[in-house]
Rosetta silent file (secondary structure, phi, psi, omega in degrees, C-alpha in Angstrom):
SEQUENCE: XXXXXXXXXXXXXXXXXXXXXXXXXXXXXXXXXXXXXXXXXXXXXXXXXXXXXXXXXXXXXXXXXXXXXXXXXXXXXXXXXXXXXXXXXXXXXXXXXXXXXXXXXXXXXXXXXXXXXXXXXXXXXXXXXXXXXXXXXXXXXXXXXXXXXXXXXXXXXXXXXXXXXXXXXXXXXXXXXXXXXXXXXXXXXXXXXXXXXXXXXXXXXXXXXXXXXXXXXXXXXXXXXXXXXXXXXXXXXXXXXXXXXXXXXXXXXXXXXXXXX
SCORE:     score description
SCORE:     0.000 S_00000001
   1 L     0.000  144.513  175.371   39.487  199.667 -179.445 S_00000001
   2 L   -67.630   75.597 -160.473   39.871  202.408 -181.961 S_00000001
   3 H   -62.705  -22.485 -149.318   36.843  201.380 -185.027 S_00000001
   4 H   -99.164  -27.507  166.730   38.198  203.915 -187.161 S_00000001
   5 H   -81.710  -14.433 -164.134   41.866  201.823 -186.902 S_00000001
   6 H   -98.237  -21.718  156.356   40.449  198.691 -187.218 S_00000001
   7 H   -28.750  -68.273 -168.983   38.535  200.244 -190.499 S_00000001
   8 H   -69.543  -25.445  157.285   41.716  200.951 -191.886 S_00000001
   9 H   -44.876  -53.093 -130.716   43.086  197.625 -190.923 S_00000001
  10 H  -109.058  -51.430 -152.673   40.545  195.559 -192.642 S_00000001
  11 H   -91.086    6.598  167.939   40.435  197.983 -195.752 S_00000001
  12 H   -75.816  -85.965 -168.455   44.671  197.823 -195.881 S_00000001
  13 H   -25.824  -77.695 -160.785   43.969  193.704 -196.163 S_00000001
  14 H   -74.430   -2.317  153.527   41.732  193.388 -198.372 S_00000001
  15 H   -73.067  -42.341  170.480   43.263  196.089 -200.772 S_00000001
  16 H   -50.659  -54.121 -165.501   46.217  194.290 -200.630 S_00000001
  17 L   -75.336   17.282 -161.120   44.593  191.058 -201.375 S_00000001
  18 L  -105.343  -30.003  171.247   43.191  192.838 -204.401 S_00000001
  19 L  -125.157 -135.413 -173.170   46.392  192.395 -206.295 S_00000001
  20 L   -89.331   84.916 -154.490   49.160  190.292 -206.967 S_00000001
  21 L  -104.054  170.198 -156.940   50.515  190.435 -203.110 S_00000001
  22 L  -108.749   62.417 -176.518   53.007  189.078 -201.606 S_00000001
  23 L   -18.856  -96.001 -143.894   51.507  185.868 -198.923 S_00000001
  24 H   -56.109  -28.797 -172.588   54.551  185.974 -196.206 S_00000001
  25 H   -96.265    7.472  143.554   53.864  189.806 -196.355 S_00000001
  26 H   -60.680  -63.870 -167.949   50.174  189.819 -195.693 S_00000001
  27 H   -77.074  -12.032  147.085   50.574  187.457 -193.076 S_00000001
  28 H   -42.398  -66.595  164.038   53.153  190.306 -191.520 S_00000001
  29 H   -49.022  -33.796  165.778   50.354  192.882 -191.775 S_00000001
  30 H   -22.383  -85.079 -151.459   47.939  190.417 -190.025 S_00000001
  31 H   -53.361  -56.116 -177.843   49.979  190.230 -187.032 S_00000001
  32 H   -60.619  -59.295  176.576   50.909  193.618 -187.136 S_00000001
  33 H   -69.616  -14.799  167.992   47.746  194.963 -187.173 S_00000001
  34 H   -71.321  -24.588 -151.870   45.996  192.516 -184.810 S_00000001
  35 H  -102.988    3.680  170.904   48.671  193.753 -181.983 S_00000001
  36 H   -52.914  -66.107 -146.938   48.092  197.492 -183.142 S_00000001
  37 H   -61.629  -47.410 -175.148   44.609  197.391 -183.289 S_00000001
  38 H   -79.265  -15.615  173.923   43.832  195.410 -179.973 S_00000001
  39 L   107.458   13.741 -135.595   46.448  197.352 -178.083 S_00000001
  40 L  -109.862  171.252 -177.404   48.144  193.861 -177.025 S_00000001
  41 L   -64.517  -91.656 -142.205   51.778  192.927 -176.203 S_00000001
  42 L  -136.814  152.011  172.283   51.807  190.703 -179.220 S_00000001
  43 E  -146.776  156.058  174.053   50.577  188.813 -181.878 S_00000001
  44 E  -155.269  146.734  175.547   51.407  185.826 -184.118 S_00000001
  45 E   -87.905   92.242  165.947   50.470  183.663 -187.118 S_00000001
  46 E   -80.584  157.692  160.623   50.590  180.035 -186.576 S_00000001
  47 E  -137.592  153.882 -175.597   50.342  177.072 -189.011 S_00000001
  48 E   -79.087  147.950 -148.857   50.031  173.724 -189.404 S_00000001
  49 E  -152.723   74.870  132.905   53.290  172.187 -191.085 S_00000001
  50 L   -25.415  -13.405  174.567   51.993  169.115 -192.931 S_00000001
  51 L   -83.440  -16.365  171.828   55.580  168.395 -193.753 S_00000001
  52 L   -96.172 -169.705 -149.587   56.290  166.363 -190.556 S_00000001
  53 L   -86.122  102.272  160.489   55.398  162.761 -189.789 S_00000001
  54 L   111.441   -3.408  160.060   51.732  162.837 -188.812 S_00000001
  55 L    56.654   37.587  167.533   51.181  166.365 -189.841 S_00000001
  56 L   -95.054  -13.075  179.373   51.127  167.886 -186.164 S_00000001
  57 E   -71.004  151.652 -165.236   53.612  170.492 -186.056 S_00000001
  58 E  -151.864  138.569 -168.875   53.184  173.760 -185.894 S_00000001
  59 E  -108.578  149.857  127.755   55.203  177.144 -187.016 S_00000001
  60 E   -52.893  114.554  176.486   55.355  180.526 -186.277 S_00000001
  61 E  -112.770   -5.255  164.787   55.016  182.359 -189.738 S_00000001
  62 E  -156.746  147.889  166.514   54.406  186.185 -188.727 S_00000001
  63 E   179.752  151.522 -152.108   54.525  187.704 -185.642 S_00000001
  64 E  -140.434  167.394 -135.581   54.475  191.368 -184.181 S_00000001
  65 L  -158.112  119.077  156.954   55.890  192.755 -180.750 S_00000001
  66 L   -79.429  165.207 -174.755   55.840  195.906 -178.584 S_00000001
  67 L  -103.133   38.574  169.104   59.432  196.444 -178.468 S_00000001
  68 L  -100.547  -16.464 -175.071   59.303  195.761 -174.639 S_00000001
  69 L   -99.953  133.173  153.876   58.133  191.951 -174.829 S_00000001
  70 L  -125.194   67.492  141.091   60.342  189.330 -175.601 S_00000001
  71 L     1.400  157.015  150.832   58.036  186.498 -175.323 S_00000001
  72 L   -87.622  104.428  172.588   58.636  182.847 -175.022 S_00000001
  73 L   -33.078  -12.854  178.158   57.913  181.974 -178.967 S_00000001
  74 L   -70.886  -26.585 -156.604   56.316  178.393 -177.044 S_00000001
  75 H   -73.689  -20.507  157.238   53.449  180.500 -175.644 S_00000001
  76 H   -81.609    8.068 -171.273   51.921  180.683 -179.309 S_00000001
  77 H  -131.232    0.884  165.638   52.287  177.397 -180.233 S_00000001
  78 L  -126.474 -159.854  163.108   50.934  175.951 -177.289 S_00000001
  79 L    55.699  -78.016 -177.769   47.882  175.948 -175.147 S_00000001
  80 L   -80.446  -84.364  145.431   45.349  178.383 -176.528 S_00000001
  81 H   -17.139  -42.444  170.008   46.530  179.258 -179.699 S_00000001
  82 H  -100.204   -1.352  164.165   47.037  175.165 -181.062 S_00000001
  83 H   -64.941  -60.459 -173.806   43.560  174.509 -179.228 S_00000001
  84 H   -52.069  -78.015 -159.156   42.236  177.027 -181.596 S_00000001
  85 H   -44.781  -30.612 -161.414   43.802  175.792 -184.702 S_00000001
  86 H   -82.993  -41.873 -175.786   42.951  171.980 -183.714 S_00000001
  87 H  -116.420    9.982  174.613   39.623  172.697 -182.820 S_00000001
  88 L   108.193  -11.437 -147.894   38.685  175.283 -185.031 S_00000001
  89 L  -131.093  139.175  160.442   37.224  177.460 -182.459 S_00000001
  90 L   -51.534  138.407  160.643   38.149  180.783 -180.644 S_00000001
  91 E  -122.833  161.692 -152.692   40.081  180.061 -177.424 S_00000001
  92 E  -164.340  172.087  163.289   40.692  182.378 -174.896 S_00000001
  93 E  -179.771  125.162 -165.481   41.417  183.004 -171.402 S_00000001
  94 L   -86.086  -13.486 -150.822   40.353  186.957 -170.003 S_00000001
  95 L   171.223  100.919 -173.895   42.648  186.833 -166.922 S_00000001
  96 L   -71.033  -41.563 -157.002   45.774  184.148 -166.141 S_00000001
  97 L   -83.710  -14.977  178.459   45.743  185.738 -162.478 S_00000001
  98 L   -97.473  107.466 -178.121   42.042  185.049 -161.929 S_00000001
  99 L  -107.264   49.571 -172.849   42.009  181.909 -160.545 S_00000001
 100 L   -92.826  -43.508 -179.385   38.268  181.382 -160.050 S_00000001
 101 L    -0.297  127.659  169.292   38.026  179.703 -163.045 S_00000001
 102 L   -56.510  -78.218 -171.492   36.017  176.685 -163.549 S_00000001
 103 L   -99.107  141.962  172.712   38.391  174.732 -165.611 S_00000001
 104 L   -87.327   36.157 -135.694   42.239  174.868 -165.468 S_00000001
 105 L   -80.846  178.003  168.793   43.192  173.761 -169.342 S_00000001
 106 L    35.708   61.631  167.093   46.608  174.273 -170.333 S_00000001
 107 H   -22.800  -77.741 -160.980   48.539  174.169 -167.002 S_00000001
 108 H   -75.895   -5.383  164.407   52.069  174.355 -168.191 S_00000001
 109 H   -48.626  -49.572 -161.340   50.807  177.219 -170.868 S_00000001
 110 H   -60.862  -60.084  173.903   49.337  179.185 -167.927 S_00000001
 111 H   -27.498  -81.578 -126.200   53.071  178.281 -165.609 S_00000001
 112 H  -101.070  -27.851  177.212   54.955  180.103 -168.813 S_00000001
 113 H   -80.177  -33.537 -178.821   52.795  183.180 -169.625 S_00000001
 114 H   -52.103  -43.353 -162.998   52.478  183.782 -165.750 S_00000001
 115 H   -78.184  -15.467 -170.184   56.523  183.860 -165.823 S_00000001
 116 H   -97.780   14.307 -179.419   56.653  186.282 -169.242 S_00000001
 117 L    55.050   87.107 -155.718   54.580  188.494 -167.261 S_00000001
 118 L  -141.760  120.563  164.628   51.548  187.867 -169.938 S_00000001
 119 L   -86.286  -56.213  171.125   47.748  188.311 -168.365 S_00000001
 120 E  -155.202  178.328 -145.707   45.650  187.041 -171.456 S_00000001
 121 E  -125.303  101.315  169.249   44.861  185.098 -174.522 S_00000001
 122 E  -124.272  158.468  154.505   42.410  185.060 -177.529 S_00000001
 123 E  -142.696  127.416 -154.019   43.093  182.863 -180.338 S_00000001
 124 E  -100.453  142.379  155.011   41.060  182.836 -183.681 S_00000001
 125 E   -75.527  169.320 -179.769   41.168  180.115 -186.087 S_00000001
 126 E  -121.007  103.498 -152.441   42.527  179.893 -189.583 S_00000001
 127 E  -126.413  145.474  163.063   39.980  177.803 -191.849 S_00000001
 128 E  -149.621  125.640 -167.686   40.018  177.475 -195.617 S_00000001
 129 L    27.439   80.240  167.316   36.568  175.322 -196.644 S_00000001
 130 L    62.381   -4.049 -179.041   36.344  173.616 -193.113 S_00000001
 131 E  -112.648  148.165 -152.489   40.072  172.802 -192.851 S_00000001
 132 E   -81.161  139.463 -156.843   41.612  173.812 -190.014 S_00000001
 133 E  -143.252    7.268  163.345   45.057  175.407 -191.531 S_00000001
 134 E   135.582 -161.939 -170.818   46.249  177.395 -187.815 S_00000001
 135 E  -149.709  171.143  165.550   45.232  179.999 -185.960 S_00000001
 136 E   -89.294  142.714  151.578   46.373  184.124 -184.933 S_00000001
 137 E  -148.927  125.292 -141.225   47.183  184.615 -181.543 S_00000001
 138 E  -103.688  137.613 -167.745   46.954  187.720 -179.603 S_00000001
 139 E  -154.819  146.861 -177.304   48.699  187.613 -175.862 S_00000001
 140 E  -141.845  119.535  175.168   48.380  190.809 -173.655 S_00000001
 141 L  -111.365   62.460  159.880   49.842  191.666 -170.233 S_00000001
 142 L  -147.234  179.346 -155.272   46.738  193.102 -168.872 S_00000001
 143 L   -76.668  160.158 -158.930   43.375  191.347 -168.320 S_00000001
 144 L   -93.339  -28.481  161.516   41.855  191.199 -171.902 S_00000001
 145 L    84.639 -161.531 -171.544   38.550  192.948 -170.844 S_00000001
 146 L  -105.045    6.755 -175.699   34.980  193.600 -172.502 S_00000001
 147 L   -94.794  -12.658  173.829   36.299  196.295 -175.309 S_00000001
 148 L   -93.226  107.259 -147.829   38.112  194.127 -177.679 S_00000001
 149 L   -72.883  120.562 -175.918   35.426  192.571 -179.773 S_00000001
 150 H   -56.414  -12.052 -162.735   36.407  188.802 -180.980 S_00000001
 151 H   -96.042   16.525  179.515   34.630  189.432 -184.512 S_00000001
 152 H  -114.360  -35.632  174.334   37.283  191.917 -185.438 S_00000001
 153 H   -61.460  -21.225 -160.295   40.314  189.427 -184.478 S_00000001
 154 L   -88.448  -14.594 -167.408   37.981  185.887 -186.591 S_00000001
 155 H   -84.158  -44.777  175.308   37.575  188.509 -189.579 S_00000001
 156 H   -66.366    5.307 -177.428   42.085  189.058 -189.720 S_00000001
 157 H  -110.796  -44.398 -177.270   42.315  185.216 -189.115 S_00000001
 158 H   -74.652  -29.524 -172.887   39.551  184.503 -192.327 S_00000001
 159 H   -74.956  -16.794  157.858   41.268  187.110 -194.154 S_00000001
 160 H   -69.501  -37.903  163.156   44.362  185.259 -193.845 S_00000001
 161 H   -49.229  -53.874  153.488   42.765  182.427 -194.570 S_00000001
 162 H   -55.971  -49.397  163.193   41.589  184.022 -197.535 S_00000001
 163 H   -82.286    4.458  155.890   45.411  184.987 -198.626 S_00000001
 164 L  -108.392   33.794  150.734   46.618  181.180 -198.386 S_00000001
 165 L  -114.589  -10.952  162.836   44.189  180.363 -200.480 S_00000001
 166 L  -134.240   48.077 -177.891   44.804  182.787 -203.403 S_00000001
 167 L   -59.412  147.462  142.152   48.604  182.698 -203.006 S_00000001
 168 E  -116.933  173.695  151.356   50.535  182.816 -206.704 S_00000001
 169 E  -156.095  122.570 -164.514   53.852  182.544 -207.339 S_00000001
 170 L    60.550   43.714  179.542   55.639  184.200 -209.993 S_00000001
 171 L   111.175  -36.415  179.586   52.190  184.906 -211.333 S_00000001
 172 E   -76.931  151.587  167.883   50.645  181.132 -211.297 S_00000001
 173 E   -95.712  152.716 -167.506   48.215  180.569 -208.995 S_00000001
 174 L  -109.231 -162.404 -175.015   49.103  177.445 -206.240 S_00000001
 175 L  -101.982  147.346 -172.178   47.043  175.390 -204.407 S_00000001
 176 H   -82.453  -17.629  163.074   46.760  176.495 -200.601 S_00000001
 177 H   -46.932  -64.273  163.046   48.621  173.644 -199.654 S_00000001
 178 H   -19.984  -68.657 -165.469   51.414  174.877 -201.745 S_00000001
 179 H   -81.437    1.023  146.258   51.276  178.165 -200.285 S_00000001
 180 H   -59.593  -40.140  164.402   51.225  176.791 -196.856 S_00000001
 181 H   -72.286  -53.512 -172.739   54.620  174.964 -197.530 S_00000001
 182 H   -71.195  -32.514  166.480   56.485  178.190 -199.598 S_00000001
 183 H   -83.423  -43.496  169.583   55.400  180.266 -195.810 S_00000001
 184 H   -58.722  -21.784  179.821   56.621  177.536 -194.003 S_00000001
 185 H   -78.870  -13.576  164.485   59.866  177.247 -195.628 S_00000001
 186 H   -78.323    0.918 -176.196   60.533  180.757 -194.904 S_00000001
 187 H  -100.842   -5.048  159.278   60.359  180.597 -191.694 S_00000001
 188 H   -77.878   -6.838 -156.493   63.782  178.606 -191.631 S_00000001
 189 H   -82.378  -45.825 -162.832   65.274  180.975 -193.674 S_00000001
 190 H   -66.316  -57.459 -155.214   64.082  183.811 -190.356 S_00000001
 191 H   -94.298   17.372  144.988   65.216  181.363 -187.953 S_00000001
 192 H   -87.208  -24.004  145.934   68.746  180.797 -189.305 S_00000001
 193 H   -27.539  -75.656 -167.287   68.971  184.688 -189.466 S_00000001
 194 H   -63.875  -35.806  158.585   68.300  184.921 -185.755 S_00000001
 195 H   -54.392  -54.811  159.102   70.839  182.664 -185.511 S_00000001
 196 H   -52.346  -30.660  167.799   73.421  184.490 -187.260 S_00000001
 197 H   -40.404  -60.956 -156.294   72.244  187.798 -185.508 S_00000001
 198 H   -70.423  -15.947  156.883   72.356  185.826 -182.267 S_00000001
 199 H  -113.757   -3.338  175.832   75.988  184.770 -182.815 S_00000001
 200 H   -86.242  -21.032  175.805   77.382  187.683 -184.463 S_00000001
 201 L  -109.642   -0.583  154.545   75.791  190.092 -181.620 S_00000001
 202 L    78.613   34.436 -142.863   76.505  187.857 -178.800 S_00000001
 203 L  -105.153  158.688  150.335   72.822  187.965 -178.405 S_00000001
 204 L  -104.278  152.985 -158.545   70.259  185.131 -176.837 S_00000001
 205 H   -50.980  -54.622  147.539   68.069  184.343 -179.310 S_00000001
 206 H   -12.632  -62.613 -179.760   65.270  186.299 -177.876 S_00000001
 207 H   -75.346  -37.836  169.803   67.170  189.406 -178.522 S_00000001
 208 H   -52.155  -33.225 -176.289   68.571  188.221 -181.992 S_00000001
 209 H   -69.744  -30.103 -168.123   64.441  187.768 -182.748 S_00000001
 210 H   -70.856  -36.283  179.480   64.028  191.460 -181.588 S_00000001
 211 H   -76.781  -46.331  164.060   66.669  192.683 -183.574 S_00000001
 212 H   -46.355  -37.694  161.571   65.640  191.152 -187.005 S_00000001
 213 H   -60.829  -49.606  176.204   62.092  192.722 -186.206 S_00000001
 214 H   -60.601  -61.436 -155.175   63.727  196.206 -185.778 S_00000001
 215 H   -64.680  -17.695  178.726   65.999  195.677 -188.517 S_00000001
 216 H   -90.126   -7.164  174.805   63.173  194.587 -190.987 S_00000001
 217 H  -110.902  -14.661  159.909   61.031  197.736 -189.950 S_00000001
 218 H   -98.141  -14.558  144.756   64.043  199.997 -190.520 S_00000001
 219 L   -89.305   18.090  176.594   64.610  198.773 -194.072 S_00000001
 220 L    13.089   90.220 -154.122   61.374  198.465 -194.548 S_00000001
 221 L  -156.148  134.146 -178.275   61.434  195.272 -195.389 S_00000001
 222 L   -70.727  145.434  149.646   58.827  192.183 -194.224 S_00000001
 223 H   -10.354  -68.516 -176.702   60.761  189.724 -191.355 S_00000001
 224 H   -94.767   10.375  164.631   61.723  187.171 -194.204 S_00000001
 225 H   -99.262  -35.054  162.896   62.608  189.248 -196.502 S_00000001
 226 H   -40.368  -26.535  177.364   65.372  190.773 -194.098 S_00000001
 227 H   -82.724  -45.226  156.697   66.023  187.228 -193.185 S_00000001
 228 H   -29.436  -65.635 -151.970   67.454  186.496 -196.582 S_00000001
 229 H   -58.108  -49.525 -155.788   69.479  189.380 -197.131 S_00000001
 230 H   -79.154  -14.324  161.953   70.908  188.592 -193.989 S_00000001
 231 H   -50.428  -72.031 -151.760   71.402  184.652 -194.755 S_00000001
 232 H   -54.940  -51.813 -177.812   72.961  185.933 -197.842 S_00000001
 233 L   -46.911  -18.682 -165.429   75.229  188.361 -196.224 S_00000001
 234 L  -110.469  -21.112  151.757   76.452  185.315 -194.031 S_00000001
 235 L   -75.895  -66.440 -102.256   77.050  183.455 -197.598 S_00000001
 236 L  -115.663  -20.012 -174.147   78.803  185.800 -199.183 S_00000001
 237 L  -140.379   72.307 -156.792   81.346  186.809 -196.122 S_00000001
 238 L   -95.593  -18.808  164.204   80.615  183.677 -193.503 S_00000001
 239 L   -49.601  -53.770 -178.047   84.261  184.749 -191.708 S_00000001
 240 L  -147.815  116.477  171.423   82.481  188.338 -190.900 S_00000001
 241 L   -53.142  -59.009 -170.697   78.910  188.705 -191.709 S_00000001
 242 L   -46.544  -15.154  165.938   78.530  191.941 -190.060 S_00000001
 243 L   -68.238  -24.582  170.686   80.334  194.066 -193.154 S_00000001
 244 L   -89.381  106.311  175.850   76.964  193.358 -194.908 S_00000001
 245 H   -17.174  -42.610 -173.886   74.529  196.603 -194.427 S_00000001
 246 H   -67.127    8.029 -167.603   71.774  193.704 -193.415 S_00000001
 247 H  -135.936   25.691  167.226   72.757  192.915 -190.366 S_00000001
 248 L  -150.803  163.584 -172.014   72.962  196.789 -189.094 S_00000001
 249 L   -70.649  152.482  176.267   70.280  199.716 -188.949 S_00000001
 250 L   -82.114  151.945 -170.905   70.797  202.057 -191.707 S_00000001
 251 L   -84.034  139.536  179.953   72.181  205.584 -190.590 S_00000001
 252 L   -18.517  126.529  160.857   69.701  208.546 -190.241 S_00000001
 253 L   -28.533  168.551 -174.919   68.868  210.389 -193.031 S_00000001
 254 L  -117.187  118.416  173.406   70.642  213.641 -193.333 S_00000001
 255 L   -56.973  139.528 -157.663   68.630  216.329 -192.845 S_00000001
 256 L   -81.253  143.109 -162.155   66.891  218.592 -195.929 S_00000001
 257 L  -103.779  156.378 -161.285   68.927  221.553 -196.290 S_00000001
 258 L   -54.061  162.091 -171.898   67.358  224.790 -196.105 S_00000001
 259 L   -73.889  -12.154  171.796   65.983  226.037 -199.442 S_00000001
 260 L  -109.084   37.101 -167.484   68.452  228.916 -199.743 S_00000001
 261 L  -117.523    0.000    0.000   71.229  227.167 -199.153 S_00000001
């Protein structure tokens, strides 16, 4: 790992969390910067979604990509990654292909990263005062090895932890339950986007996820805020979405013309 990126990581967070910031767009940077920083196919920000019956469910709310992986979106939400959130604890696995293991946990986890061509796993919890509130998890498809240090992945998991816990909105400050509920409701908002992508682009949903990532890093623009515009764009014209700017890359800048020109 690069310490001089993961510096710059750490002091991008907590500058951010230094003003009035913007919670779903933290937990973007998270993500983003855990799969920079460790080098990994991916990363993602799960949570616990207290809004269903028994208060077991659990969302994606950020999550970052090389733009060669298309994931299964299950493989963070199961195995490793809700053992972490559940028990609180890093979970891991250094090598899916090494099967010397001692213990086999999370069979059909192991079955679905072996098929996304995925090697390994860490996943840090997300704690605010002892309660377990979900966890980051980092998936790689090479063996995870001895250079990525876990105390640089549990410090972007507390610091998240740390932004759902001093969420506002519109200035007030919430509770973090609140601001655990206002990032979950945004992520229906992303995944009716990728639907509209995914039928307006003929796409499977995989690729409709890929494209709303692209399209939210070429408008520079966070995942759910791109996921609006592009809801909206699908209210405003629902016969043909696709006339609305959000749901295509913006065209290249024009180049600066010489100065004596």
């Amino acid at each position: 790992m690069n310490t001089a990126q993961t510096r710059l990581a750490i002091a991008d967070l907590t500058a951010t969390l230094a003003t009035d910031f913007d919670v779903p767009t933290v937990l973007h940077a998270v993500a983003q910067h855990a799969r920079q920083c460790f080098d990994a196919a991916s990363a993602a920000v799960i949570l616990f979604d207290g809004r269903r019956s028994g208060g077991s469910g659990i969302q994606i709310v950020a999550e970052a990509m090389r733009e060669d992986i298309l994931a299964d979106p299950h493989l963070h939400i199961s195995g490793p990654g809700l053992s972490s959130a559940r028990d609180g604890a890093v979970a891991m696995l250094a090598d899916l292909d090494d099967d010397s293991v001692e213990f086999h946990r999370w069979p059909d986890y192991r079955r679905r990263a072996r098929e996304a061509g995925l090697r390994s796993v860490r996943a840090f919890p997300i704690k605010a005062m002892a309660q377990p509130l979900g966890s980051l998890v980092v998936h790689d498809d090479k063996p995870w090895g001895n250079e990525r240090p876990n105390d640089f992945g549990q410090i972007l998991a507390d610091l998240t932890a740390i932004a759902l816990s001093m969420g506002t909105e519109h200035g007030r400050a919430t509770t973090t339950a609140d601001t655990v509920a206002a990032v979950l409701d945004g992520t229906s908002v992303v995944a009716t986007a990728v639907g509209i992508l995914a039928e307006y682009f003929d796409l499977d949903l995989d690729a409709a996820r890929a494209r709303l990532r692209r399209l939210a890093r070429a408008h520079q623009l966070t995942p759910t805020e791109q996921a609006t515009a592009i809801v909206s764009a699908q209210n405003r014209n629902p016969r043909d979405p696709g006339t609305d700017p959000a749901l295509h890359f913006p065209a290249d800048l024009t180049p600066p013309r010489h100065i004596d020109r």
